[in-house]
ZAMARGU-4260 file (C-alpha; in steps of 0.2 Angstrom, whole numbers, plus 5000, padded with zeros to 4 digits):
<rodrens>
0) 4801/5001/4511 | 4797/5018/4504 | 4784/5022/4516 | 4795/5018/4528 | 4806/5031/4523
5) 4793/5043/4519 | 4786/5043/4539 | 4805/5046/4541 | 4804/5060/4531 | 4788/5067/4537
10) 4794/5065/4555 | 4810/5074/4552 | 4803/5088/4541 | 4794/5095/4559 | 4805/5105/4569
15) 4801/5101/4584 | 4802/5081/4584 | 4819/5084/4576 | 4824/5092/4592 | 4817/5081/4604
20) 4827/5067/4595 | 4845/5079/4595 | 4839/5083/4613 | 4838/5063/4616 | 4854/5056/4609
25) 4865/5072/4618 | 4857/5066/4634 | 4859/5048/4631 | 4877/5053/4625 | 4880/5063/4640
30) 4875/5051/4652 | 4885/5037/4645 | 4899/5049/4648 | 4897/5056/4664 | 4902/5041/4672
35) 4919/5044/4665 | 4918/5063/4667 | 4917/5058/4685 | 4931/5047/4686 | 4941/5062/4676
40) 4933/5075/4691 | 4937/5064/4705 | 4956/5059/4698 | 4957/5079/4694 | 4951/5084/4710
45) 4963/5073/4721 | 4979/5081/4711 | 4973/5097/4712 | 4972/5092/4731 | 4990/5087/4731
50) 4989/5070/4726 | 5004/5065/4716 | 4996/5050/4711 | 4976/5044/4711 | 4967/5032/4699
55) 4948/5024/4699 | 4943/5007/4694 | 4924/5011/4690 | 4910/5022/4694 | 4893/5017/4689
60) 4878/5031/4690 | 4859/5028/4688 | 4854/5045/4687 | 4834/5039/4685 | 4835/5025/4697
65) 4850/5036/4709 | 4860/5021/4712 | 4880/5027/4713 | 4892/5014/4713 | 4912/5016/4716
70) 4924/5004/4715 | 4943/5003/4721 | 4949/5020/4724 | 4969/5023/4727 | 4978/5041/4729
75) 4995/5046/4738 | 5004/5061/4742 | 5021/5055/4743 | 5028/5051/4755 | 5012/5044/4763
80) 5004/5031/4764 | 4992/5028/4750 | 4974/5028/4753 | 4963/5017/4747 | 4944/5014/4744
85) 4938/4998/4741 | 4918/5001/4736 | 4907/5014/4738 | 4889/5013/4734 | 4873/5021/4740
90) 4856/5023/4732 | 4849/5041/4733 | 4830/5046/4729 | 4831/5060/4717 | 4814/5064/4718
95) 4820/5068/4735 | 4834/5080/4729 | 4822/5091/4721 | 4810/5095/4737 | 4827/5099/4745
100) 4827/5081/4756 | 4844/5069/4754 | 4835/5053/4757 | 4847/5038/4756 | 4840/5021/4754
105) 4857/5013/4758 | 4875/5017/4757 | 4887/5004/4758 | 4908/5009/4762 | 4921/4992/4759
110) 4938/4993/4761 | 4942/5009/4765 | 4958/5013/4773 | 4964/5030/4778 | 4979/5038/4790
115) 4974/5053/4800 | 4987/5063/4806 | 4984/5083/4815 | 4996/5094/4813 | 4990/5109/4823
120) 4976/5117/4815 | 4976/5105/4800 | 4968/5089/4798 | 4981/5077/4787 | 4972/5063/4779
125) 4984/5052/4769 | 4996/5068/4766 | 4980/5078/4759 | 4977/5092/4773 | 4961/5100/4776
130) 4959/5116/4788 | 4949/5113/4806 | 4950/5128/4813 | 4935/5136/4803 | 4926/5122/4803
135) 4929/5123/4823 | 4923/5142/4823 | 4908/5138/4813 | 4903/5121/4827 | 4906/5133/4841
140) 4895/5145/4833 | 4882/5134/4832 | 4884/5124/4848 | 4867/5133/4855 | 4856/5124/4844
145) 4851/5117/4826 | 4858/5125/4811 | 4842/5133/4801 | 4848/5131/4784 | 4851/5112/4786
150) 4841/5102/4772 | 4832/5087/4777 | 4840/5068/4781 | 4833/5054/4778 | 4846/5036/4779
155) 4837/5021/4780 | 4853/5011/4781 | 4874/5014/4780 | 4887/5002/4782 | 4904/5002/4784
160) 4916/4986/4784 | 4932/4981/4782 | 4939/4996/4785 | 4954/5004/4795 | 4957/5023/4801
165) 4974/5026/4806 | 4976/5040/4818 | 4992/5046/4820 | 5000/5061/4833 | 5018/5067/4838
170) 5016/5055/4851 | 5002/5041/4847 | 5002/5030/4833 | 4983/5020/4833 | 4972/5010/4819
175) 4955/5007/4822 | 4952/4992/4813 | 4933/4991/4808 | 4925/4975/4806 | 4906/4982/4804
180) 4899/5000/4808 | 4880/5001/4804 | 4869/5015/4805 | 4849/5013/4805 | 4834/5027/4802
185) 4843/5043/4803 | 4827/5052/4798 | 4829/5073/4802 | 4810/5073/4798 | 4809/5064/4813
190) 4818/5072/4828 | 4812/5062/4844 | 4816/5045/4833 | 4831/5037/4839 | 4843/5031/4827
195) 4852/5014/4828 | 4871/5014/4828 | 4881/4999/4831 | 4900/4997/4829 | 4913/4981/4828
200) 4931/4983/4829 | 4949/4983/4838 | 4961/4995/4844 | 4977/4985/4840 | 4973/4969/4847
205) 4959/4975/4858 | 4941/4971/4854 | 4929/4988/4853 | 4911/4985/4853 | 4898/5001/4851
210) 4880/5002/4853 | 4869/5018/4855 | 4852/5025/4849 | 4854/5041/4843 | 4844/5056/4843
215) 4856/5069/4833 | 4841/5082/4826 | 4832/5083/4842 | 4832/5100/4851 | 4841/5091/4866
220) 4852/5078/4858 | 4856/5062/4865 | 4866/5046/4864 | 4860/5028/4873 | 4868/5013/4874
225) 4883/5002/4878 | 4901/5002/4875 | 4911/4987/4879 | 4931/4987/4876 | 4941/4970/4879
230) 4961/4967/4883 | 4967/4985/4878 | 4986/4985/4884 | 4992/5001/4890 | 5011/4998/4886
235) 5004/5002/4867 | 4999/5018/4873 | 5017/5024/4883 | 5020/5037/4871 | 5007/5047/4880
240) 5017/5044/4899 | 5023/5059/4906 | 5043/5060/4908 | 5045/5053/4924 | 5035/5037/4921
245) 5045/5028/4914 | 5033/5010/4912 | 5016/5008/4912 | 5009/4993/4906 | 4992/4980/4911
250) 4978/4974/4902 | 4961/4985/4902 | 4945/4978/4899 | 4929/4989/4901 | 4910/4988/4900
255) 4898/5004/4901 | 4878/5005/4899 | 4877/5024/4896 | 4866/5040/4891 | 4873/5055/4885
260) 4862/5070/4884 | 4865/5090/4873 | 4853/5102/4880 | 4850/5115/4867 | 4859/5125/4879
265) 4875/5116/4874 | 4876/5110/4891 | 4882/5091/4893 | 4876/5076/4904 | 4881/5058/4907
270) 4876/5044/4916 | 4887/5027/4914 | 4885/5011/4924 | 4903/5007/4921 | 4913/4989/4926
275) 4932/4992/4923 | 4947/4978/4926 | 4965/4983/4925 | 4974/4966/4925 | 4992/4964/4930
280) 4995/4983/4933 | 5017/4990/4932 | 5020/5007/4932 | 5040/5011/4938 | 5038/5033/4942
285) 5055/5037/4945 | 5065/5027/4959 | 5044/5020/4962 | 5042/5001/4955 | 5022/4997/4957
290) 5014/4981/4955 | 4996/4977/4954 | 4987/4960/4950 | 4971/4964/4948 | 4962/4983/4950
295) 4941/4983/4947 | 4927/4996/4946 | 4908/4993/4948 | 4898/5008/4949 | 4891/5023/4941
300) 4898/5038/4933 | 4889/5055/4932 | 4891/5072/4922 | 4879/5084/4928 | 4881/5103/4925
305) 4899/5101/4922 | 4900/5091/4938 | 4907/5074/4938 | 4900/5059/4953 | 4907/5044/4953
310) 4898/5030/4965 | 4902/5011/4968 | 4915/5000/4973 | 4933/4997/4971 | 4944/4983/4970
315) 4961/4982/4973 | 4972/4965/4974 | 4989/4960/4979 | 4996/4977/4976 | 5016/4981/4980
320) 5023/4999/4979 | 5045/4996/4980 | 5058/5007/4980 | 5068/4997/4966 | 5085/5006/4967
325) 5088/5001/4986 | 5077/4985/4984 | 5064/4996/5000 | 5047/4987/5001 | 5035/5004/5005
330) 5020/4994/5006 | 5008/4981/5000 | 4993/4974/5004 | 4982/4956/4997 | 4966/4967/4996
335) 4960/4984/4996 | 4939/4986/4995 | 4934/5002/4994 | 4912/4999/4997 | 4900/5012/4991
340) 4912/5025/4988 | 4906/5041/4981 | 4917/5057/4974 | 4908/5073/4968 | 4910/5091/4971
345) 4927/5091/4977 | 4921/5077/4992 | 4926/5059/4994 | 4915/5047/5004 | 4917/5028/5008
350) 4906/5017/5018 | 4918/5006/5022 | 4936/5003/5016 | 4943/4984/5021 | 4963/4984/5019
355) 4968/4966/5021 | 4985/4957/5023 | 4996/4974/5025 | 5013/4976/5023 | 5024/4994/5027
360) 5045/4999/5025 | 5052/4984/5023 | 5070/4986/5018 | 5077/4971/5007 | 5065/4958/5012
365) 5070/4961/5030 | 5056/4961/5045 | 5043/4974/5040 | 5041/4989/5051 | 5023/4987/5052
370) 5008/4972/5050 | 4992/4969/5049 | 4978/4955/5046 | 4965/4968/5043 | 4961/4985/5044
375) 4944/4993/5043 | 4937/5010/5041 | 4919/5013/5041 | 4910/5030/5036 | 4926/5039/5026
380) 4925/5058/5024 | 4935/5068/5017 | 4925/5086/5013 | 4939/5092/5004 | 4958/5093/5004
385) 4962/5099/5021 | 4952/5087/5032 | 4949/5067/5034 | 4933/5060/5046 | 4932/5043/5051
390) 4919/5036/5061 | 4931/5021/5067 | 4944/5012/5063 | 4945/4995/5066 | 4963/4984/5067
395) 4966/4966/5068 | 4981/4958/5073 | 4993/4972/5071 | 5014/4970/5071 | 5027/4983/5073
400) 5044/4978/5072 | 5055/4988/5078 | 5074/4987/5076 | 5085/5003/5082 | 5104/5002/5073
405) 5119/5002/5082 | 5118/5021/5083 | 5099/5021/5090 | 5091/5026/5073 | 5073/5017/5068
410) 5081/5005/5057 | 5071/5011/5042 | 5074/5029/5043 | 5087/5030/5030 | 5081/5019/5016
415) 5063/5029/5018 | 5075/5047/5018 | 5084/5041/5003 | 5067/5037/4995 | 5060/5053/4999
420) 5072/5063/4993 | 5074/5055/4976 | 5052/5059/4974 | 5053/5076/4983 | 5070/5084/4985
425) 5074/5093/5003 | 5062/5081/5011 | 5069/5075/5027 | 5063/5066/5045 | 5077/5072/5056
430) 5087/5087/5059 | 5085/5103/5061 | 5074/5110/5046 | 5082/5123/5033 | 5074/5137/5037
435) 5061/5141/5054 | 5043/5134/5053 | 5030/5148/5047 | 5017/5153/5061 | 5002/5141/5060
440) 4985/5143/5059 | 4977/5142/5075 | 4960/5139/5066 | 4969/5127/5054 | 4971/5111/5063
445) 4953/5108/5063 | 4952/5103/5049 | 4966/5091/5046 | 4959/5075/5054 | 4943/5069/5063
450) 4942/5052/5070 | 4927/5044/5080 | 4934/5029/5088 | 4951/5016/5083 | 4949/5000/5091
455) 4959/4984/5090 | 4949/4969/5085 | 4961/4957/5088 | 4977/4954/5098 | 4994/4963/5089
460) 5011/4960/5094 | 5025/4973/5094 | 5045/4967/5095 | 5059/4978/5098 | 5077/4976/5098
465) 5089/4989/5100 | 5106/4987/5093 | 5113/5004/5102 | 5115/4994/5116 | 5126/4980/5125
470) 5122/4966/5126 | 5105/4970/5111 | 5088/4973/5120 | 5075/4963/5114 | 5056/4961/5119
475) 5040/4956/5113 | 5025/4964/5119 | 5008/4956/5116 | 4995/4970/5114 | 4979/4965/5122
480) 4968/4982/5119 | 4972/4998/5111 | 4958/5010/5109 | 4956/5028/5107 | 4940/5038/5106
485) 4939/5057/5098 | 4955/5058/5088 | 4955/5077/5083 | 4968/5090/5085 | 4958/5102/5094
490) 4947/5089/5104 | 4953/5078/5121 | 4954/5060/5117 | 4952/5047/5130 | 4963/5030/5126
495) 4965/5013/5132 | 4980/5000/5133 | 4986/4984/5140 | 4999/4975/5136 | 5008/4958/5141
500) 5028/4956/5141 | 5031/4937/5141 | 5020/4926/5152 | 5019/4938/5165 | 5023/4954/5165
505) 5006/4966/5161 | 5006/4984/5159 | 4988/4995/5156 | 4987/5012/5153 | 4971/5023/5151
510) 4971/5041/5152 | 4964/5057/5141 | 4973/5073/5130 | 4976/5081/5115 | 4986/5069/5105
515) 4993/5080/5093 | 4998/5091/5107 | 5001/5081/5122 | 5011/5094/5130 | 4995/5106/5132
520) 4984/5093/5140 | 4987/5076/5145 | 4981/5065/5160 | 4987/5048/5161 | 4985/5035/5173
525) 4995/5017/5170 | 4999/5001/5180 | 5012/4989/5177 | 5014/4972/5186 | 5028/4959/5187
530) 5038/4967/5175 | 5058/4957/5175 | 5071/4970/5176 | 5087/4960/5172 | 5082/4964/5152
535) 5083/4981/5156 | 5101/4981/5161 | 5109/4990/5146 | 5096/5004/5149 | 5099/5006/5168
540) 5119/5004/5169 | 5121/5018/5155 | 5111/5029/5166 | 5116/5024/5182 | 5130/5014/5183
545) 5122/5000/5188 | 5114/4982/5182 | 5101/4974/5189 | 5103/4956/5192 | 5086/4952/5197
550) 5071/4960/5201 | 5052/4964/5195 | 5042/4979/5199 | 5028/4986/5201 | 5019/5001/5199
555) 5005/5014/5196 | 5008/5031/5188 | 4996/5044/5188 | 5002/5060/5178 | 4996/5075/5169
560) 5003/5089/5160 | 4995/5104/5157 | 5005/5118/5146 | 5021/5109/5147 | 5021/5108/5166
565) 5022/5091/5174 | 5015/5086/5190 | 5014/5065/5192 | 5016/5053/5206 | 5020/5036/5204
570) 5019/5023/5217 | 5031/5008/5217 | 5035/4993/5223 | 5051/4984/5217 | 5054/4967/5222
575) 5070/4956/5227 | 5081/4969/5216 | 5100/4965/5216 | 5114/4977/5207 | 5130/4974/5200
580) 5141/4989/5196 | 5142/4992/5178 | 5151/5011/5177 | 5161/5015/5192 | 5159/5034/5187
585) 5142/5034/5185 | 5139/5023/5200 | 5147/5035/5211 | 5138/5051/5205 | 5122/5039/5208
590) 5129/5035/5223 | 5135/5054/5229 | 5116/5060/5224 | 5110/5047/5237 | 5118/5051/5251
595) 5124/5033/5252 | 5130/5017/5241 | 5116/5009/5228 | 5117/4992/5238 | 5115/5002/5256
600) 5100/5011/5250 | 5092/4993/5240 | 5095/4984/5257 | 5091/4996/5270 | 5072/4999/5258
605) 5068/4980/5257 | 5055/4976/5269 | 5053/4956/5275 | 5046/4950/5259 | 5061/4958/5252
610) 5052/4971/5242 | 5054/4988/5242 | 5038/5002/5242 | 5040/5021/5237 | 5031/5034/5231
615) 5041/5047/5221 | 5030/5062/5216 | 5037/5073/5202 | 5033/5092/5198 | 5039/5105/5186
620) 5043/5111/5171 | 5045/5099/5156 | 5060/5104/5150 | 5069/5101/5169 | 5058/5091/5179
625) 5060/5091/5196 | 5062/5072/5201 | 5059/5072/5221 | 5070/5059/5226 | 5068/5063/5250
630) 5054/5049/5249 | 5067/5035/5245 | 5080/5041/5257 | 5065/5044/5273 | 5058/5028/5268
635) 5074/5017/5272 | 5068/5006/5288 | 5085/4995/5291 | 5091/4982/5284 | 5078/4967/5283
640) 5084/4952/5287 | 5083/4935/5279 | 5084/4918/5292 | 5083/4901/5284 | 5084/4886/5290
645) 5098/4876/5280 | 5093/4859/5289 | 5078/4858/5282 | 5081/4863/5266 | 5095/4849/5267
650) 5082/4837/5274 | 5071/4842/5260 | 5080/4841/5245 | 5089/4822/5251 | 5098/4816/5241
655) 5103/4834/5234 | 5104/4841/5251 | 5124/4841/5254 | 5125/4856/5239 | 5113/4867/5249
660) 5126/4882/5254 | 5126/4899/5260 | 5133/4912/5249 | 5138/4930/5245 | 5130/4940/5233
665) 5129/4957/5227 | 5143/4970/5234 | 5133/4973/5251 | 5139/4952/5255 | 5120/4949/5258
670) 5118/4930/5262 | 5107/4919/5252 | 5103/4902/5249 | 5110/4891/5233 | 5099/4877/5230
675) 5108/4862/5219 | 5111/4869/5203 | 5101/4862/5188 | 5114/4854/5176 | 5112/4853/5157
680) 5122/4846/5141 | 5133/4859/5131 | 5122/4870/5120 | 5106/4862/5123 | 5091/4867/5135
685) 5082/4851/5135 | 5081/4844/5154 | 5090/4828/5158 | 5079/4814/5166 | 5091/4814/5179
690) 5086/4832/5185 | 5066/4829/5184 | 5068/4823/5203 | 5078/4839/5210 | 5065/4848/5202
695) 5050/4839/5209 | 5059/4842/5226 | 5061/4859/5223 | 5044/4861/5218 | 5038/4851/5234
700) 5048/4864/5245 | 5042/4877/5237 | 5025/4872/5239 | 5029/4869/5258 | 5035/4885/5259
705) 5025/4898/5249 | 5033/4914/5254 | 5049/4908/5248 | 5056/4915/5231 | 5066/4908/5218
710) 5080/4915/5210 | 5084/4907/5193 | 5098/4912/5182 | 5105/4905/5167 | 5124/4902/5165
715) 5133/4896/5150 | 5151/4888/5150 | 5166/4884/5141 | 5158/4869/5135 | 5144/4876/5128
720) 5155/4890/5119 | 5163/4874/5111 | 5150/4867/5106 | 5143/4881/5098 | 5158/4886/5089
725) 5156/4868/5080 | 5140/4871/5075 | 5142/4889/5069 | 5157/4882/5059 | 5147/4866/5050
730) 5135/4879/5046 | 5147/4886/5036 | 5155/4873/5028 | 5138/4867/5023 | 5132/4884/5017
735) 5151/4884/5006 | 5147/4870/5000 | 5130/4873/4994 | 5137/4888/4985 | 5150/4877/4980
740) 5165/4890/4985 | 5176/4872/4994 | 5190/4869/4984 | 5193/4850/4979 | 5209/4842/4976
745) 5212/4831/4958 | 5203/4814/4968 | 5187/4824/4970 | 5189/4825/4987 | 5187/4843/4997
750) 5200/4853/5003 | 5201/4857/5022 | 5194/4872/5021 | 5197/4884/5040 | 5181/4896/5043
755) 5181/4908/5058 | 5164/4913/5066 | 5160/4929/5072 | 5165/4932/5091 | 5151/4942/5093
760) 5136/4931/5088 | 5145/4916/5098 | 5145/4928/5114 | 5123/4932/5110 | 5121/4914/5106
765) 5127/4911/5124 | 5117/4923/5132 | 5102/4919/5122 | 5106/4898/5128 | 5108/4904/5147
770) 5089/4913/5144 | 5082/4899/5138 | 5088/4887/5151 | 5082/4899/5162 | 5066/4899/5156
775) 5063/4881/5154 | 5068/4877/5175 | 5054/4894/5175 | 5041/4883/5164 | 5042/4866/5172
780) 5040/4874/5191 | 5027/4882/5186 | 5015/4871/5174 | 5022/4852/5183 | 5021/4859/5200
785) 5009/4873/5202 | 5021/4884/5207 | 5018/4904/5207 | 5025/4915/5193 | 5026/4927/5204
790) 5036/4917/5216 | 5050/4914/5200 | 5065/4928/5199 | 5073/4929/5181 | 5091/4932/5182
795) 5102/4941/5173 | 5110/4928/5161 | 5130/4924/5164 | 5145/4918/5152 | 5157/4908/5165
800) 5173/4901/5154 | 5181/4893/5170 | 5187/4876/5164 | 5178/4869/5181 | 5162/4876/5177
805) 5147/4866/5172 | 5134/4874/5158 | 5118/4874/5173 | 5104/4885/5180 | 5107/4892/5198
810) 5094/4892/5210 | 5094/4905/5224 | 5083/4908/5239
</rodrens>
């Protein structure tokens, strides 16, 4: 034992050793203390900040092996939120720090939850702020390359999991939830290495997935990779809409293979292939409610020299765009495909854009004003905002329906005024404007719109009913071609059209001009053949007094203008026209114009076949055309005469010959021929079986005889008024019933109940029954028994209330 303390002794009595040993236990005192020292610095530090509260579980330091370990982290600056830290670890080579090279082995973050809130030029984290705008001054300084006073980087791995960042704004509040974010070989030493980043996590409930290979110490830095986001909502983004848009909401899922590149020049370039869907699509902007099932991207994205390209296809489905304040359908459509579009430089290209199942202004699910199958545009232009080219434009079963209103407006006019003005105030589509139209450009319109060809693919159909008039005017005209070639404001177009009114009744038109300025140059030539004339009534008796009763024409029109002077002739030939006055004013002025009655002039211009041939050239200016009227007064030729033979039109029809008579029609008492009348039950057009056999006669004479013409009119009687009073009436009994507005008595029974129908829809229903009659007699001439169309005259249809008449179909030679 005393040697032992005498090599204690003699190792103490030298100086040296008994420093290296005070020098030893102050080091190893100091490192079992810096652990708490930094746990004190780290808790100081946070106060100092502006915490009012912080604490740390643990810290652990290896200053030998460089292995740092922190555990459970809290501070808060009242009244935030408190942050918290769950671990921190990493594992620093400190032979590394001394050759001025930060080498991290790994470094591992768990838990860590922070809000982030900017307030201007400050950064809050958690209530503890921290200054940008220095920071931003010194990036901006450096954007043009590397920093050369930045030490080496070297981290082999660093994780961060179960963590959230909560960003909030004066207008957004948004966590990023992350599930895992790694980062792999970050090595400065190493520029041209990429670098491995790859992300997990959600935005709210959407799923956020990240993947690049970085290159951040290269001279021309770059990001590749992919970036995938799944079932973002954007109602949890709303704070962000502009005033006016008051909803915004749909699901938004996206998927990108991407390569960003920094040249050292600070310059910035992207390329993305880019897929994005927006499901179920509302947005309400202002008095504007639309509606999108389904909108998808496919295509690539492009930054290059601060110019952004964008190439690909787009996708829209069953889309609708409503006025919701007046309930006005704008329009919709099933499908919108946008193929191989491409936007850059300020110009818009499409290869083909395929519009399918459209829908335009259709006020409170009424008839639409416009329809379409399909409509296809191929080779899209639009060079910049002032111009469109199209190299044609293709339609498919096109509709318009157009309705006038009792006051001869488009019937859609005011709900699409009302709208308008609601999104742009002062906009309006009639009346005189505000103030005078400034002078245009004459240079200007050149650019506005450039079509090649529009053709029609498939047969449309356009119906028309005008309410201004009495009775309504309604027609339906199938449209059999309709193309134009060279549709530009400064270019002549030629066109194409042909239509078919009813079975019969065709009219084509073909010509050439400036369609956006017809009055400067336009050449026309038309043709229109058996076209009835009874339907036109309304519009002949308000201009000249008269009615026609019967009667088809035809016609062929060739016209021109030429700076707003008119020069046309138009060739006609009217066929068995009969009057009736209308307007006794206006018929006399007619009458006064033309040197002789209406009736006098039709009867003395009727040639054997009862036709009547003119041609009636018209010159002058546009605003007071000169209608040259000498032709019709030089042409009359006499009366033409009609003899028939009653005896064997007696012998023909047996036993339905005793009701052949001669009678007076029209003022001028010409004779005619009445055939026996076709008889019909009250409100029904059917044919009875006991009628077949007058029509088979009829149809056999009429095939004896074939330059005979039939006259068939329609006329409905008091029992057909009764009948559909009865019907009209148990409509509405049924329709109270349904909506259960019938009263019942305290047995359960109903109430008798009076309802009144309108008087006015009784009086078109009766019309509308004579037509049809009309039309079938028309129909079963001509498909049982071969008989011309030509041959058959449409009437005007009559109402006769007298108790003795029968509900029937005249037929007149």
């Amino acid at each position: 034992m005393s040697d032992r303390f005498q090599l204690i002794a003699r190792f103490w009595a030298r100086k040296r050793y008994r420093r290296l040993l005070i020098t030893l236990m102050i080091v190893t005192l100091l490192l079992g203390l810096l652990p708490l020292a930094l746990e004190y610095a780290t808790v100081s530090l946070l106060k100092k900040a502006g915490a009012t509260s912080a604490q740390v579980e643990n810290i652990d330091l290896n200053l030998f092996s460089g292995q740092f370990k922190l555990e459970n982290l809290t501070f808060q600056v009242e009244p935030y939120t408190p942050a918290r830290l769950q671990s921190l670890s990493f594992n620093v080579g400190m032979l590394r720090l001394l050759q001025k090279q930060v080498y991290l082995q790994t470094a591992r973050i768990q838990g860590l939850q922070l809000d982030i809130e900017q307030q201007g030029q400050l950064l809050v984290i958690n209530g503890l702020s921290i200054p940008t705008d220095s920071s931003a001054q010194k990036d901006k300084s450096q954007a043009k390359g590397l920093p050369q006073s930045v030490p080496g980087i070297r981290i082999e791995q660093f994780e961060l999991t179960e963590s959230s960042l909560r960003y909030l704004q004066s207008r957004l509040d948004k966590t990023l939830a992350i599930d895992r974010l790694t980062l792999l070989h970050l090595d400065s030493s190493k520029p041209e290495q990429a670098a491995d980043l790859a992300l997990q996590a959600s935005i709210d409930q959407a799923r956020l997935s990240l993947d690049a290979a970085l290159r951040v110490f290269s001279a021309e830095r770059s990001a590749t990779g992919k970036l995938a986001l799944q079932s973002l909502r954007l109602q949890d983004f709303s704070s962000l809409n502009p005033a006016e848009l008051q909803q915004l909401q749909g699901t938004l899922d996206l998927s990108s293979e991407y390569r960003f590149r920094l040249a050292a020049s600070g310059q910035p370039a992207l390329k993305a292939d880019t897929a994005l869907e927006i499901r179920d699509l509302q947005a309400q902007y202002k008095n504007l409610q639309q509606n999108i099932a389904n909108v998808q991207w496919q295509g690539l994205v492009e930054l290059q020299e601060s110019q952004p390209r964008v190439q690909g296809d787009l996708h829209i489905r069953d889309s609708e765009t409503r006025d919701h304040e007046q309930n006005f359908r704008l329009l919709a459509f099933s499908q919108l495909a946008l193929s191989q579009l491409e936007y850059g430089r300020r110009q818009l290209s499409v290869h083909q854009a395929q519009l399918d199942g459209l829908l335009g202004l259709e006020p409170d699910n009424q008839t639409p004003l416009i329809q379409a199958d399909a409509i296809r545009l191929n080779q899209l232009q639009l060079p910049d905002a002032g111009a469109i080219e199209i190299q044609t434009v293709d339609i498919s079963k096109p509709e318009a329906n157009i309705a006038l209103t009792s006051q001869g407006k488009l019937r859609t006019l005011a709900e699409l005024e009302k709208t308008l003005d609601a999104l742009l105030p002062k906009t309006k589509l009639s009346g005189e404007p505000a103030s005078p139209p400034a002078q245009a450009d004459a240079t200007s319109s050149d650019r506005e719109i450039n079509i090649g060809q529009l053709r029609l693919q498939q047969t449309g159909v356009v119906d028309f009913v005008d309410n201004s008039v009495t009775p309504l005017y309604r027609t339906r005209l199938l449209l059999e071609q309709f193309d134009v070639e060279s549709i530009n404001p400064n270019r002549l177009a030629t066109f194409q059209l042909k239509l078919q009114q009813g079975a019969y009744s065709k009219i084509q038109l073909e010509g050439s001009g400036l369609l956006f300025r017809p009055t400067d140059d336009l050449t026309i030539h038309s043709q229109v053949s058996r076209l009835d004339l009874p339907p036109v009534t309304p519009y002949i008796s308000r201009a000249a007094g008269y009615g026609l009763k019967t009667g088809t024409l035809d016609a062929e029109i060739s016209a021109s203008l030429k700076q707003r002077k008119i020069d046309a002739l138009m060739k006609v030939t009217l066929d068995s026209v009969e009057v009736i006055e209308t307007d006794p004013k206006t018929a006399e002025k007619m009458a006064s114009a033309a040197g002789m009655s209406i009736d006098l002039a039709l009867s003395t211009l009727k040639d054997d076949q009862d036709e009547i041939k003119l041609e009636v050239p018209v010159k002058g200016d546009l605003e007071q055309p000169d209608f040259d009227i000498s032709d019709i007064i030089n042409t009359a030729l006499g009366k033409a005469m009609r003899v028939s033979s009653l005896a064997y039109l007696k012998h023909a029809l047996q036993p339905f010959g005793s009701l052949v008579t001669l009678v007076s029609l029209a003022k001028a008492a010409a004779n005619h021929i009445s055939l026996p009348a076709v008889k019909f039950t009250a409100n029904s057009a059917e044919i009875d079986d006991d009628q077949q056999a007058l029509l088979e006669k009829v149809g056999r004479l009429m095939k004896e005889r074939p330059k005979l013409k039939l006259k068939v009119c329609g006329i409905s009687a008091a029992a057909d008024k009764q009948a559909i009073q009865a019907a009209m009436k148990q409509q509405l009994l049924q329709k109270l019933r349904a909506q259960q507005q019938i009263e019942k008595d305290s047995g359960g029974s109903e109430k008798t109940t009076t309802v009144e129908v309108d008087p006015q829809a009784v009086q078109q229903a009766l019309i509308e029954l004579a037509d049809k009659r009309a039309a079938k007699i028309k129909n079963v001439l001509v498909s049982q028994h071969g008989v011309a169309p030509e041959r058959l005259l449409n009437c005007l249809s009559e109402i006769d209330l007298a108790e003795d008449r029968q509900p029937v179909v005249t037929l007149t030679l």
